[in-house]
N, C-alpha and C positions, 0 to 999 in steps of 0.2 A: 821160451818157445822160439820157436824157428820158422812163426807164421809173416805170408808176407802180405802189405798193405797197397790197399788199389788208391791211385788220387788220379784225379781228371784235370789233365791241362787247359784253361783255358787263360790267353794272353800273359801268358807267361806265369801263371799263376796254379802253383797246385790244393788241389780240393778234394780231402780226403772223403773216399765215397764206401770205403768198408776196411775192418782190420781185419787179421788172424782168416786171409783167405786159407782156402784148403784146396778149393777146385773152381777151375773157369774152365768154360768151351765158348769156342767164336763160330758164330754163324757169316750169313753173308754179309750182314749189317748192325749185328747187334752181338753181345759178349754178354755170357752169364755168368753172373762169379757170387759162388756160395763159400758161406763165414766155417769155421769149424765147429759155429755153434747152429748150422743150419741156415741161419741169415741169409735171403736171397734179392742179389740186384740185379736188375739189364739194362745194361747202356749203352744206347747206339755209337759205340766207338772203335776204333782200332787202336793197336799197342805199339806207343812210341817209342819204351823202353822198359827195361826188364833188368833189376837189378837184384840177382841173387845173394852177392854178399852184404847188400844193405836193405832186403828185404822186402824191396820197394814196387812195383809194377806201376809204369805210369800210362796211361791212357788220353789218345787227342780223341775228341767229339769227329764223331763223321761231318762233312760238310753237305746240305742239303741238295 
């Protein structure tokens, strides 16, 4: 499969927070990203990077 996986940066550290995304939409402070198995998370963050040939989507936490 060709799905790609969300991790959350914090201090230099990645934390995987869903596999086998299908679909995320970004609000003004929050990001919703749904599994291909329906799986749904939201995380107040924005997208630090975005890596299609390795599958990857990394996300930092918003700062308060």
């Amino acid at each position: 499969m060709c799905d790609s996986s969300a991790y959350l940066l914090t201090k230099d550290k990645e934390t995987l927070l869903l596999e086998h995304i299908d679909f995320f939409e970004s609000s003004e402070n929050e990001i919703r990203l749904v599994s291909i198995f329906g799986e749904e998370k939201n995380i107040k963050a924005k997208i630090k990077t975005l890596s299609l040939l390795d599958h990857k989507i990394i996300f930092e936490p918003l700062s308060d």
